[in-house]
LUMTIVO-185851 format. One line per field, with one value per residue (C-alpha): x, y, z negated. Coordinates in pm, whole numbers. Each point is the difference from the previous one (the first is absolute). Layout:
N
px <- (X,...) $
py <- (Y,...) $
pz <- (Z,...) $
REM end
This chain:
380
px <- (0,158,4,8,-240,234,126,413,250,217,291,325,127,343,209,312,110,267,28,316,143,223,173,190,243,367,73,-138,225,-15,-333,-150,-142,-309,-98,-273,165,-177,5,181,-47,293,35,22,-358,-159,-329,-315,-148,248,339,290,82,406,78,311,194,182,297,292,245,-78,0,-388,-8,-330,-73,-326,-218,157,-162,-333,36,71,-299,-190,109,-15,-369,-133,122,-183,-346,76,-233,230,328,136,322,248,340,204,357,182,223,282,252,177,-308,-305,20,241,-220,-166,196,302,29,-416,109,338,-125,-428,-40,323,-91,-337,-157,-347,7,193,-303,-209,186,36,-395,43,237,-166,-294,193,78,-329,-85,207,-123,-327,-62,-245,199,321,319,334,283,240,335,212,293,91,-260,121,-95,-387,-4,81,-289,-264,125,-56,-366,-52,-135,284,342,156,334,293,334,164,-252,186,-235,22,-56,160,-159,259,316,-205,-223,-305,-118,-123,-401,-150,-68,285,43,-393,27,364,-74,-279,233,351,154,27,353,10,-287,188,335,-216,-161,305,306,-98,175,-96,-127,-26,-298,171,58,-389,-127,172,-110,-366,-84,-44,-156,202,350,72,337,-120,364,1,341,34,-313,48,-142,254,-20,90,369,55,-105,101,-272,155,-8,338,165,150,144,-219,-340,-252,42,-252,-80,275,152,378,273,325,102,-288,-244,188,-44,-357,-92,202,-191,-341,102,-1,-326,-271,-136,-89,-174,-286,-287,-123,41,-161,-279,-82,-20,-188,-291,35,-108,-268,-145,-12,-205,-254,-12,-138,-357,53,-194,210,296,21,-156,305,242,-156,-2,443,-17,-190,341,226,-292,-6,318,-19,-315,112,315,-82,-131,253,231,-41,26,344,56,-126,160,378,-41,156,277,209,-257,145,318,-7,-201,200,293,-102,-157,321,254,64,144,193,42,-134,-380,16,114,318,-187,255,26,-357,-29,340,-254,-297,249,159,-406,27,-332,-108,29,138,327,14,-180,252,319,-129,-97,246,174,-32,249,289) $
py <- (0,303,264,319,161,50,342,-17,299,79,175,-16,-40,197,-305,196,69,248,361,112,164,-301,46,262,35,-54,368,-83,-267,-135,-153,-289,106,-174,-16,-190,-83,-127,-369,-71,-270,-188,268,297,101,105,-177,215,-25,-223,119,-132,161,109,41,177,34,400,30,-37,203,-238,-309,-24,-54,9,277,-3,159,-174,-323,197,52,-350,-101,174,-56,-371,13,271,-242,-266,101,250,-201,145,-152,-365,32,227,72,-17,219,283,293,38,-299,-24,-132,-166,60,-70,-40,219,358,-58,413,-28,-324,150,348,-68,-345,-156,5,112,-397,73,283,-279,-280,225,58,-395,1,183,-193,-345,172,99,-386,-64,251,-172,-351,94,210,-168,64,-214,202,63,105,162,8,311,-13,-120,-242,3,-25,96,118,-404,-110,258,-159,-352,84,78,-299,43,195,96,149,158,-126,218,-53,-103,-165,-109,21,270,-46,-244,229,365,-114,-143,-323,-98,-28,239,-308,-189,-221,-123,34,-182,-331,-84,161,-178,-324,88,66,218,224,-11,136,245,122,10,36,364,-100,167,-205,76,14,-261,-279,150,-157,-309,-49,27,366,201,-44,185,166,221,256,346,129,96,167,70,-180,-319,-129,-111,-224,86,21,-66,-414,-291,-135,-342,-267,-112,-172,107,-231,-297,237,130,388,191,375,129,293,50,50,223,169,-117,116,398,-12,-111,295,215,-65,29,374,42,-149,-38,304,-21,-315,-127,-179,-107,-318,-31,195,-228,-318,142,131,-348,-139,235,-61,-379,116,203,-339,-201,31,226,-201,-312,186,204,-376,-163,262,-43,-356,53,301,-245,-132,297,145,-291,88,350,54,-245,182,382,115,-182,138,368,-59,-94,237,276,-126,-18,352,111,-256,-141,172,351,-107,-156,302,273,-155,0,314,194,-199,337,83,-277,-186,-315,-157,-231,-54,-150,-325,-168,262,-26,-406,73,224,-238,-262,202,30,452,150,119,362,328,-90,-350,101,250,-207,-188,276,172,306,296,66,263) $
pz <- (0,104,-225,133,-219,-327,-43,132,-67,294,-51,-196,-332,-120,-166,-17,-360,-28,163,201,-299,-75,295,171,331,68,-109,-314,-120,-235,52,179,407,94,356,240,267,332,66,363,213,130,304,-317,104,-313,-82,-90,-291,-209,-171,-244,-319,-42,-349,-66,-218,17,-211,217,-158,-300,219,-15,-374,-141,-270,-193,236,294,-141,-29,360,75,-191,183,323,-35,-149,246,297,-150,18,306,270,283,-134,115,-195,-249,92,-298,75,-55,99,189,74,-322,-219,-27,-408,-282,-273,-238,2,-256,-46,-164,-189,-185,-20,-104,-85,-196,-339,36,21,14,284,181,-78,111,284,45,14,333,157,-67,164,291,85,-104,274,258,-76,-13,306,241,269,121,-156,221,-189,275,-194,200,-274,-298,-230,-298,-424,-36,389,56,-185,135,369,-106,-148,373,260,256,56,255,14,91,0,-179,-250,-370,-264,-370,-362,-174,-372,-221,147,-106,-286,111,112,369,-228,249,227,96,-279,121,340,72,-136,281,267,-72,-155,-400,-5,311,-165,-354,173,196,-269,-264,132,170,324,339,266,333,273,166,-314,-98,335,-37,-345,162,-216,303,304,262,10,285,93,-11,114,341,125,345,89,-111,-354,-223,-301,-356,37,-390,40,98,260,56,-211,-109,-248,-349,-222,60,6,301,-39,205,18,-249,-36,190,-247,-34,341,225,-259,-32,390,1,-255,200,325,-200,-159,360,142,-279,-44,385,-85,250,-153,367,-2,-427,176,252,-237,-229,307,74,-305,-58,323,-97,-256,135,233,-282,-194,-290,-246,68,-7,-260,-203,200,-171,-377,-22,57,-232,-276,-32,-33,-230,-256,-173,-13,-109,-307,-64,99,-322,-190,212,0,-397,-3,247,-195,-323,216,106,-382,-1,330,241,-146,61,308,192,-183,116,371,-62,-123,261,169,-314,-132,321,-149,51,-233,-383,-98,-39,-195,-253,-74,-3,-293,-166,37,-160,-302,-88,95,-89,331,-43,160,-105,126,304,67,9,297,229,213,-96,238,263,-105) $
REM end
């Protein structure tokens, strides 16, 4: 029985729930930039009617650290793209070609929230909602990595569905080495992506890895050159792209070592500030248009039943999580960001961590005086 009798509204309903005053442009860095792009067809035609969502973060001088309101921004970038009808994905990325994002911004940690634990809970509050954000959006979630990954900015890329990145792209944990832990996502997320010991060393031992041995270890999807010198693309001339053998092991993707490595920098002081994101640009179109290729109820279903698993352990460890983070921020968390905070002046990021483990072991009250031995002394 049809049914055309009962009263219908026509129309639309506004969804969106935050205004554009969380975000701003590139002149007013820092901040987060929030645009709607057009979707393109494989020819670059754009597509009426439909768009993607570029979230990015705007703190280049910085290296796209997040500050406070910067997460506000991403929050609200990730959960505006959600319920935006006209959006088929949300471009994850940032500015310039040095960084994607570092972390949380070590300048507000030292200077605001070391020894000031509950700001820095509440603080915590907002970035568990940003991944929250991420991992919740109902729209697939490309993080396009144009620089370094690293510490917090690591963790916010692996909350996203996909990356895609550049190969001069350097990624890590920072925490253990500048008074943190990797608890903003990596210590949940790394266990379902690598073998155990591969994700403890990863997470631990702060070393950096690079685009290269992050493809091969299956963490990103894509790695493409984004030199181009004299018209030809060349790859990141810091690695070593073949496989070869070192003292009985497979080595893949690492990092060139004494002379070879001075010449590589040397050639990228050169060339990288010229980088061209091209070839990043086109894989990521592709992508999206696979996307908009697919039913969006089946997708978007599709992409929660894989998030299920990357949500299970942080939504168990979050909260407990951004207590001890809070609770660190008056003990090695002060230390560790006011060293790497005041490195300009003493020309050391880090502690002298064997002075403090002797202090730890003599039983030292943990006080001005003790803390003060192990930080560096300023430059004469």
């Amino acid at each position: 029985m049809a049914l055309e009798w009962m009263p219908r509204e026509n129309g639309e309903k506004d969804h969106l729930i935050h205004g554009d005053n969380h975000w701003g442009t590139d002149a007013d860095a820092p901040c987060v930039v929030y645009e709607k792009r057009p979707l393109t067809d494989p020819n670059g035609q754009p597509v009426d009617g439909l768009t993607v969502a570029w979230i990015r973060l705007n703190n280049p001088k910085q290296y796209n650290s997040y500050t406070t309101e910067m997460v506000k921004g991403v929050i609200a970038g990730f959960e505006n793209a959600s319920v935006d009808r006209s959006v088929v994905a949300a471009v994850f990325t940032g500015t310039g070609p040095y960084a994607f994002c570092t972390g949380g911004n070590t300048k507000e940690y030292s200077e605001f929230y070391s020894r000031r634990p509950d700001e820095y809970g509440q603080y915590m509050e907002l970035f568990n909602h940003m991944v929250d954000a991420i991992l919740g959006c109902k729209k697939p979630t490309v993080c396009r990595v144009n620089g370094m990954r690293v510490a917090g900015g690591q963790e916010i890329g692996m909350a996203c569905d996909l990356a895609l990145s550049s190969d001069l792209a350097i990624y890590g944990q920072a925490g253990p080495k500048h008074g943190s832990a990797p608890d903003g996502g990596s210590t949940d997320f790394l266990p379902w992506y690598l073998g155990m010991e591969d994700a403890m060393w990863n997470c631990v031992s702060c070393e950096m890895w690079s685009a290269y041995k992050m493809k091969m270890k299956n963490l990103i999807s894509k790695c493409v050159p984004v030199l181009k010198v004299d018209g030809q693309w060349v790859r990141n001339p810091m690695i070593v792209t073949d496989k070869y053998v070192d003292d009985g092991e497979i080595v893949y993707g690492e990092y060139k070592t004494g002379d070879a490595m001075k010449e590589a920098r040397d050639f990228l002081k050169q060339h990288q500030a010229n980088a061209d994101f091209e070839l990043l640009d086109k894989e990521v179109d592709k992508i999206i248009w696979r996307f908009a290729n697919l039913f969006p109820g089946c997708l978007i279903k599709s992409v929660d039943g894989i998030r299920m698993k990357k949500k299970y352990f942080w939504d168990i460890c979050k909260n407990g999580n951004r207590h001890w983070l809070a609770a660190n921020m008056s003990g090695e968390a002060f230390l560790g960001f006011g060293a790497f905070n005041t490195k300009k002046i003493t020309g050391a990021d880090t502690v002298d961590f064997i002075k403090f483990r002797q202090n730890i072991a003599d039983c030292r009250t943990w006080d001005m005086e003790m803390f003060a031995e192990v930080m560096g002394k300023p430059k004469e």
